[in-house]
C-alpha angles and dihedrals in degrees: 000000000000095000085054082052105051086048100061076047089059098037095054085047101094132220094268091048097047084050082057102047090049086052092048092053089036088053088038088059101040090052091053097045077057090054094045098054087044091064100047078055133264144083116298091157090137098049090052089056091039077054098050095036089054091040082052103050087037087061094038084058096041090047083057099050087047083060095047087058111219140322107287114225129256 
């Protein structure tokens, strides 16, 4: 039942929205591997703005396919 669930989720997320929420992982995983280099000590300075730079596009796109409403069926 909840798996049938989570897939009519997926299937109402369009194409737009499923691109964002790829960008927003991508940009989540690129931000803790920083963190993780900086603890084992040096200078990611440029990995924690790729991060942020990849988190924020992904949200500007998802904020337009909100707009556009859901995949209409077909």
């Amino acid at each position: 039942m909840v798996k049938e669930n989570l897939l009519g989720r997926l299937r109402r997320i369009n194409d737009l929205g499923l691109v964002s929420l790829l960008l927003v992982l991508a940009g989540a995983v690129i931000e803790i591997v920083a963190l993780v280099r900086i603890f084992q000590g040096g200078s990611y300075l440029f990995l924690i703005v790729a991060g942020l730079a990849v988190v924020a596009v992904g949200l500007v796109i998802g904020r337009r396919s909100m707009a556009q409403g859901p995949r209409q069926p077909r």
